[in-house]
ROLUMKE-953057 format. One line per 2 residues: for each residue y, x, z of C-alpha. Coordinates in Angstrom, 1 decimal, m for minus. Example, Ala and Ser with C-alpha at 12.3 -4.5 7.8 and 13.67 -1.06 7.14 Angstrom:
m4.5:12.3:7.8  m1.1:13.7:7.1
***
This chain:
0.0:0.0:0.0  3.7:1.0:m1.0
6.0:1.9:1.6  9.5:0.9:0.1
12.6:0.6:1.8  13.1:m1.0:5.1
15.7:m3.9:4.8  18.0:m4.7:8.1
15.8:m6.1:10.5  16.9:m10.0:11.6
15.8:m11.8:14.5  13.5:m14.5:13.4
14.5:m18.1:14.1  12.5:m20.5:16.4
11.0:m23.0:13.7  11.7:m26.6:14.8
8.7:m28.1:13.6  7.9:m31.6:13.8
5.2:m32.1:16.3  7.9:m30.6:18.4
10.6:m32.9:17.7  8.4:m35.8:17.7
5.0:m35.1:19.7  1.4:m34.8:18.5
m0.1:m37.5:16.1  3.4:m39.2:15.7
4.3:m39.1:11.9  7.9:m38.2:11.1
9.9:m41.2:8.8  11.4:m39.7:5.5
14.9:m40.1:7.2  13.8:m37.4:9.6
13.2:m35.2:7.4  16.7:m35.1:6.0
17.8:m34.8:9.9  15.1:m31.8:10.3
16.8:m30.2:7.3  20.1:m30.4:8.2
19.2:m28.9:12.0  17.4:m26.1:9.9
20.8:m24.8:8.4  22.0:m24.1:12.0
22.6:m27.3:14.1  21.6:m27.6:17.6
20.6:m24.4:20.5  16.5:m24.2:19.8
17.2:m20.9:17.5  19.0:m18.0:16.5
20.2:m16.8:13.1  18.6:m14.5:11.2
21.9:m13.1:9.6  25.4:m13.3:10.3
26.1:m13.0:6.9  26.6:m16.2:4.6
24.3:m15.3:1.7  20.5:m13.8:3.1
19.0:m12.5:0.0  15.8:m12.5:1.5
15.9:m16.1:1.8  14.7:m18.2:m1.3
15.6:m22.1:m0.9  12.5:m24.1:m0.8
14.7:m27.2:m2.3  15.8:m27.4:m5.9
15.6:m29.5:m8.9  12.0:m27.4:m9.7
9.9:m25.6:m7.2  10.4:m22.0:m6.3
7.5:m19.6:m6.9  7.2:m20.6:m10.3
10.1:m18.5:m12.3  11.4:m17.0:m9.6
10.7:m13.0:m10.1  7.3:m12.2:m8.9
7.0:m11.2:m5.4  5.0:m8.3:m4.1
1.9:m10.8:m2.5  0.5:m13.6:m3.2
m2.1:m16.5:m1.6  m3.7:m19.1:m3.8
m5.4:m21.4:m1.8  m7.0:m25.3:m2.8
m7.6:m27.4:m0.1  m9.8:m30.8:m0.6
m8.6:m33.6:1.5  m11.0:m35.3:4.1
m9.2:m38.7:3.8  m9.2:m41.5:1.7
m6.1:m42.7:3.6  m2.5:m42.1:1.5
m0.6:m42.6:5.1  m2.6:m39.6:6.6
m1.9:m37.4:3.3  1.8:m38.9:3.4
2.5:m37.7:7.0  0.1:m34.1:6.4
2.8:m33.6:3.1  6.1:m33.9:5.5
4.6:m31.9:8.0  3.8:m29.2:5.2
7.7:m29.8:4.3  9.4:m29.4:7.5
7.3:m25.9:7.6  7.9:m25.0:4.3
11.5:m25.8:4.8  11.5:m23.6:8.3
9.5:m20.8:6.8  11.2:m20.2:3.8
14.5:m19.8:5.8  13.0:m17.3:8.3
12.0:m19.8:11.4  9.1:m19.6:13.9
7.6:m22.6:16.1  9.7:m22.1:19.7
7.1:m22.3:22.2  6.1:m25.5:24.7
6.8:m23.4:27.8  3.3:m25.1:28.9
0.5:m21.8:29.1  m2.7:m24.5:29.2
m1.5:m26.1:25.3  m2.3:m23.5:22.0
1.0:m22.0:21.0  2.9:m23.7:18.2
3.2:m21.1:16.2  0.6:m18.1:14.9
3.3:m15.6:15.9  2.2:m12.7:13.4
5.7:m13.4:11.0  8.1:m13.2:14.3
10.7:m11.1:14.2  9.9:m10.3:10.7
12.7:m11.5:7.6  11.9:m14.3:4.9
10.9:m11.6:2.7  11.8:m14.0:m0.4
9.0:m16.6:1.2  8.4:m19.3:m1.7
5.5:m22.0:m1.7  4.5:m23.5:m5.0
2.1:m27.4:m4.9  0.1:m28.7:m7.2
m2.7:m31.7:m7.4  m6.3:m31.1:m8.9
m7.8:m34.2:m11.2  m9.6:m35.1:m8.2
m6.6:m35.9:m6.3  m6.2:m38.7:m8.4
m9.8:m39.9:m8.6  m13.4:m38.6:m7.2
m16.5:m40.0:m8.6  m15.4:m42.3:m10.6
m12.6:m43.9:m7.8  m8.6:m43.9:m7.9
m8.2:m42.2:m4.3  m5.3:m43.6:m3.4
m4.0:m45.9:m5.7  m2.1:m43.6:m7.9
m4.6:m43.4:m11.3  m1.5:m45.0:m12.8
0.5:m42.0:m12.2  m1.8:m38.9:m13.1
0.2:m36.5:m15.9  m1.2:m36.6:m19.1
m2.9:m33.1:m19.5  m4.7:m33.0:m15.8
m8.4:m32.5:m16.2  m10.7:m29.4:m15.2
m10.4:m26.8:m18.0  m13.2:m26.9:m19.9
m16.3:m24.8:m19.5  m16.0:m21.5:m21.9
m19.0:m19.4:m24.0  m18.9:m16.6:m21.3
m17.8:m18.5:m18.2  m19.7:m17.4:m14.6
m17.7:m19.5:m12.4  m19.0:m19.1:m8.8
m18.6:m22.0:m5.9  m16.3:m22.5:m4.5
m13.8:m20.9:m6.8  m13.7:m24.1:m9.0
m11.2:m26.9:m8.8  m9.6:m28.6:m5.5
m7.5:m31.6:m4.6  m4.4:m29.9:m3.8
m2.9:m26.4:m3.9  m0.2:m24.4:m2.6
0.7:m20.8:m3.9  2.6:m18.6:m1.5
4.4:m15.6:m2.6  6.6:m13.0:m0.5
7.2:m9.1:m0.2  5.9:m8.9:3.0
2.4:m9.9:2.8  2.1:m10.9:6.7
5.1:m13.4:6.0  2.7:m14.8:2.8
m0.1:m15.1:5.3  1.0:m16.5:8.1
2.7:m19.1:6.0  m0.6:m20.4:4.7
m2.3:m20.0:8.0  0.3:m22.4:9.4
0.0:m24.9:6.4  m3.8:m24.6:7.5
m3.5:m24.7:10.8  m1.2:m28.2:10.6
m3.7:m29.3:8.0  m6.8:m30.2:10.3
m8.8:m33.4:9.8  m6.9:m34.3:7.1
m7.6:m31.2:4.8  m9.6:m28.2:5.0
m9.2:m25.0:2.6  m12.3:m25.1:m0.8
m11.3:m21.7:m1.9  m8.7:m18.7:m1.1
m7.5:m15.8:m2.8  m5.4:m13.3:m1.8
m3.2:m10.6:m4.6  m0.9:m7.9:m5.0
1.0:m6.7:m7.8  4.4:m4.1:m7.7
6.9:m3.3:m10.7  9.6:m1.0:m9.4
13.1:m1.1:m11.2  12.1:m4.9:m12.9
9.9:m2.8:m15.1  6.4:m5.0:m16.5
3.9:m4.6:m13.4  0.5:m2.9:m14.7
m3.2:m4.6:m13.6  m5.7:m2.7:m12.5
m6.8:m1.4:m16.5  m3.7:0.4:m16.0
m1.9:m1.1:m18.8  1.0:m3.7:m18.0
0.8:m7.3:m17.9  3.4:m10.0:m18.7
5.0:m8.1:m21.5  5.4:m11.7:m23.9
6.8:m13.4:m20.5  10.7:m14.4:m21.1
13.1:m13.9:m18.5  12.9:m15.2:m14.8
17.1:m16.7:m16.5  16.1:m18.1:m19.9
16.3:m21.8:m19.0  16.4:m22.7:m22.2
12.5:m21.1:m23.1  11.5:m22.1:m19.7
12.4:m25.6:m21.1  10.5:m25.2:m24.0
7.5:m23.5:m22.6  7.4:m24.4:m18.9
8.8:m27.7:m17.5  7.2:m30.9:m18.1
10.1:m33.9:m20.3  10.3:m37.8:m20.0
7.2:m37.8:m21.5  4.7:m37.6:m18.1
5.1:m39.6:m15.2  8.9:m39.6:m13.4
7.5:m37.3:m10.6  6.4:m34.7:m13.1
9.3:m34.3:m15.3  10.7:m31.2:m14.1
7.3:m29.9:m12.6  4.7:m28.4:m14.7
0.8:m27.2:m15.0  m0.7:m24.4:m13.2
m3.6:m22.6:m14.7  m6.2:m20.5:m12.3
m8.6:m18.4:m13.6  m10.1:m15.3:m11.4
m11.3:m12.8:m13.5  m13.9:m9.6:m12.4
m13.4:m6.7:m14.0  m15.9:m4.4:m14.7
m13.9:m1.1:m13.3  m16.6:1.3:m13.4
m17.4:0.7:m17.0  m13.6:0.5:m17.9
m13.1:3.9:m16.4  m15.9:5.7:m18.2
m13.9:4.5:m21.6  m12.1:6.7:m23.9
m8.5:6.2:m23.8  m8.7:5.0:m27.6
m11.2:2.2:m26.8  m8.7:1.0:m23.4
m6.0:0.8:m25.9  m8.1:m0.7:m28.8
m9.0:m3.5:m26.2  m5.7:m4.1:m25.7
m4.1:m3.4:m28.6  m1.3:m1.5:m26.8
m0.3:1.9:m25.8  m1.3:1.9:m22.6
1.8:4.5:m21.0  4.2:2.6:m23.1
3.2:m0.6:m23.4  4.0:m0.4:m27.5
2.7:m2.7:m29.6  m0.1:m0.6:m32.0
2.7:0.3:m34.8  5.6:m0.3:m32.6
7.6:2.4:m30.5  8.6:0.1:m28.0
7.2:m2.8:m25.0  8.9:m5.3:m26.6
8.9:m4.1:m30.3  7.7:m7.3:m32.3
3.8:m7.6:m32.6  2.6:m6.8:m36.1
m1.3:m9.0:m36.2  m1.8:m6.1:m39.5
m1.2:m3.1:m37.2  m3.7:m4.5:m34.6
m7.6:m4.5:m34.1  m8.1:m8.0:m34.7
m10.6:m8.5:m31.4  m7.9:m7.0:m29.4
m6.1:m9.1:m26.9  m2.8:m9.2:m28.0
m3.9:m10.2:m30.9  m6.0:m12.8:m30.5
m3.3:m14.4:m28.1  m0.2:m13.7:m30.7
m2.6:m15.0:m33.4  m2.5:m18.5:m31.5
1.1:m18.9:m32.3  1.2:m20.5:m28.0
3.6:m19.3:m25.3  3.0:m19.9:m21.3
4.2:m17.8:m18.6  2.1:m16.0:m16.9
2.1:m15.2:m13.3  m0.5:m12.9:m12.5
m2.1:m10.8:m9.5  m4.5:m8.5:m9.1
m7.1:m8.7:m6.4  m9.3:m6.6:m4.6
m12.4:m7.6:m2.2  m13.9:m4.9:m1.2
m17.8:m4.0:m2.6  m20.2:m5.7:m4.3
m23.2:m5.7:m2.1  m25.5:m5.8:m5.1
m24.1:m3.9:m7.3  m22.4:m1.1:m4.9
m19.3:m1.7:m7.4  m15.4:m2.4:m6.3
m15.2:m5.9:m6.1  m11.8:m6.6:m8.2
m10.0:m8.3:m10.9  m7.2:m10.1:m12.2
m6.1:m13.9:m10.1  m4.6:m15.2:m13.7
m2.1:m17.3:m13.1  m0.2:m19.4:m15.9
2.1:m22.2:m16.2  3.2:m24.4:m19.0
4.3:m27.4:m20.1  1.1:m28.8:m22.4
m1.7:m26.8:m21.3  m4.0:m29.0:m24.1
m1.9:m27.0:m26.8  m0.8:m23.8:m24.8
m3.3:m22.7:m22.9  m6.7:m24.4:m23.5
m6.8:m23.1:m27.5  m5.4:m19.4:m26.4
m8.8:m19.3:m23.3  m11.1:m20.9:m26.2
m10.0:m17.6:m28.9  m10.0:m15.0:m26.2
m13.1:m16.9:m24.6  m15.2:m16.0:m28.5
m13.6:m12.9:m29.6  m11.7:m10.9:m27.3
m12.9:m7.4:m27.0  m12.0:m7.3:m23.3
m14.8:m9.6:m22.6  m17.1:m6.5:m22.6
m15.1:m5.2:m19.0  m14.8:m8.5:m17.6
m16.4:m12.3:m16.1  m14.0:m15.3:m15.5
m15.7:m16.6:m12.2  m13.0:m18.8:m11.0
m11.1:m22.0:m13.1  m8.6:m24.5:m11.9
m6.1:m26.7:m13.2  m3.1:m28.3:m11.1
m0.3:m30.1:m11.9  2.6:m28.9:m9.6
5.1:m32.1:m9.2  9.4:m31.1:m9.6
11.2:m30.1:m7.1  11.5:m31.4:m3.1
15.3:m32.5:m3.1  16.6:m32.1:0.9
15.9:m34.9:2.3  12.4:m35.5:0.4
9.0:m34.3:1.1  6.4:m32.9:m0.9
5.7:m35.2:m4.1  7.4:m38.3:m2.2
7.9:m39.4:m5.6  4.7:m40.0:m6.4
3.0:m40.9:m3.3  6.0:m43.7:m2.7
***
C-alpha cells in the first residue's frame, strides 16, 4: 500500500443517527429526514466540526440531482457489496432505506454515532473511522431484477415501475461464475481514499441492516493513478483510457444517464454492470512483452494505440491484431464508462496461485446496446480470454439522485 501525503487531521463529528434521535425499532417519517439533514450541516451541540474552513474537500455531498460514486473521479478503494432482502414487507425496506440515508448523509460528511453513555447496550457506532476525515466518502445504490420480482412474484408491488433494460446479464461462452458472486436484490458501492473510511461505511450500512437484509456477496478493490494519469490493472497496462472526463456532461448524457424514457425515478440514474474477472497472473507473467501487448493491442509503457504515438491517439482497427481487446471493443462502435478495480484475495488453495483479478465495473445508459453486445464480442474472440475467467455477473439499476430531504429511491418505493 502507498503512503501519500498526510492531509490536516480533523476531529470526526458524532453521527446523529436515527435510532438515536428516535429510539430502537421506531421508523423515522420522510419529514425527519429533512430535519436530520439540516442538524447534519451544523445545528444543535451533539458534534463537533471537522473543519473550520467553509469548503472541506474531502467531503463529497451525498445529495445531488445523480448519485456520487458514479463520475465522480475514482477514489483509491472500493467495496461492492449485494445484499438480498429477508422481507416481503415494503414498510420494513422503506424504514431500512432512510436509516441507510441518514448514515450515508452523516458519513459522507465525516460523522460518527455519539455514544448512549449506557456500558451494558452495543456502541452505536463501529468506531474504526473516528477521528479519521471523509476521505471523499461516496456511496453508490442500485436494485437487482429480483428486487422487483422473485419466482415469478412482484415483491412489493412495484413490477410497474422496473426500468426497461433490468435483467441478469446473460450467460456467456466462457462464463465460470461461482455462488454467490451472482446477482442480489440491492447494492451499494462505496468508494473513498482511506480504505478504513470505505469499510467502516459498509459495516455500518450492515450493521443497521439486520433482519431486514443480510450481505449475498462482497468485494473489496484498489486502484491508484498519481497526477490524474489512466490507473494501470494488474497486467500492468492501464485501464480506462476510452473513458471521457469525470466534466463532460454532455457524453455523460449520451453515454451514462438514463432520459424520459424509463420510469420517473430512473431518469437521471443509470445501470451498473458487475463482472469479477480472475486473472491468470502466473501465465501472464511468463509472456513475452510482444504477446502482453498483442493482447491488448497497446503499448503497454505508453498506453499507444498499436500505430499511434500517444494514449489517446485515435484507434486505427487496421493497425491492430483483430482478437486484441481494444479492438474487438472499438470494433463495436458502444461507449460505457468504466469504473474498475482491481482485487486481490490472497491464494488459491488449489492451485497455490495469487488469487486476483479485475472487479469490472461499468455504467451506461442502455446496457441491451452498450454493454451486453461489447461482453458477447469479447466473450467469443478476445485474446485475453487465454489469462482470464469472469466468475462474477450482476446487473443493477442505480435510481437518480437522493434530493435533501429524500431517502434512498423514495421515488419509487412511494
Amino acid at each position: 500500500m502507498k503512503e501519500s501525503k498526510k492531509p490536516k487531521q480533523y476531529t470526526r463529528r458524532d453521527m446523529l443517527k436515527m435510532s438515536v434521535l428516535t429510539g430502537v425499532g421506531v421508523a423515522v417519517s420522510t419529514s425527519s429526514i429533512g430535519v436530520l439533514a439540516n442538524m447534519a450541516n451544523g445545528l444543535g451541540n451533539s458534534r463537533e466540526k471537522a473543519s473550520s474552513n467553509p469548503v472541506d474537500d474531502s467531503i463529497i455531498s451525498f445529495n445531488g440531482k445523480n448519485q456520487a460514486g458514479i463520475v465522480t473521479p475514482q477514489q483509491t478503494y472500493a467495496y461492492v457489496a449485494a445484499f438480498d432482502l429477508l422481507t416481503d414487507q415494503k414498510d420494513k425496506v422503506i424504514d431500512l432505506f432512510k436509516k441507510w440515508t441518514v448514515l450515508s448523509q452523516s458519513m459522507t460528511q465525516g460523522e460518527v454515532s455519539k455514544d448512549n453513555n449506557n456500558d451494558w447496550l452495543p456502541p452505536k457506532d463501529t468506531g474504526e473511522a473516528k477521528d479519521l476525515t471523509p476521505s471523499k466518502l461516496t456511496l453508490t445504490f442500485g436494485f437487482g431484477p429480483s428486487f422487483f420480482s422473485k419466482n415469478g412474484e412482484d415483491r412489493f408491488g412495484l413490477a410497474d415501475k422496473k426500468p426497461k433494460h433490468l435483467k441478469d446479464i446473460p450467460a456467456m461462452p466462457r462464463d465460470d461464475l461461482q455462488e454467490p458472486f451472482i446477482g442480489g436484490d440491492v447494492s451499494v458501492q462505496v468508494c473513498a481514499d482511506d480504505q478504513q473510511v470505505a469499510f467502516h461505511a459498509v459495516r455500518n450500512l450492515i450493521k443497521s441492516a439486520v433482519g431486514v437484509a443480510e450481505v449475498k456477496w462482497m468485494q473489496s478493490g484498489f486502484i491508484s493513478a498519481p497526477d490524474e494519469k489512466t490507473p494501470r490493472n494488474l497486467f500492468g497496462f492501464k485501464d480506462g483510457t476510452a473513458n471521457v472526463s469525470s466534466n463532460d456532461s454532455e457524453s455523460h448524457n449520451r453515454i451514462i444517464w438514463a432520459n424520459n424514457s424509463e420510469p420517473t425515478w430512473m431518469q437521471g440514474g443509470t445501470y451498473m454492470a458487475f463482472r469479477k474477472i480472475q486473472m491468470f497472473l502466473e501465465v501472464w507473467d511468463r509472456s513475452s512483452l510482444k504477446d502482453q501487448e498483442d493482447t491488448f493491442g497497446r503499448k503497454k509503457d505508453s498506453g499507444a494505440p498499436y500505430g499511434k504515438v500517444k494514449e489517446h491517439d485515435k484507434v486505427s482497427l487496421m493497425q491492430m491484431p483483430p482478437t486484441s481487446h481494444t479492438a474487438l471493443a472499438k470494433g463495436t462502435r458502444q461507449e460505457i464508462y468504466r469504473r474498475a478495480y482491481s482485487y486481490t484475495d490472497g491464494v488459491d488453495p488449489k492451485t497455490g496461485n495469487i488469487n486476483a483479478g479485475l472487479m469490472f465495473i461499468s455504467y451506461q445508459k442502455n446496457p441491451d446496446t452498450q454493454f451486453i453486445p461489447m461482453l458477447k464480442v469479447l466473450s467469443q474472440q478476445d485474446k485475453l480470454n487465454e489469462y482470464t475467467k469472469h466468475i462474477g455477473s450482476a446487473m443493477f439499476a442505480c435510481a437518480r439522485g437522493i434530493r435533501k430531504g429524500e431517502y434512498i429511491a423514495q421515488s419509487l418505493l412511494e
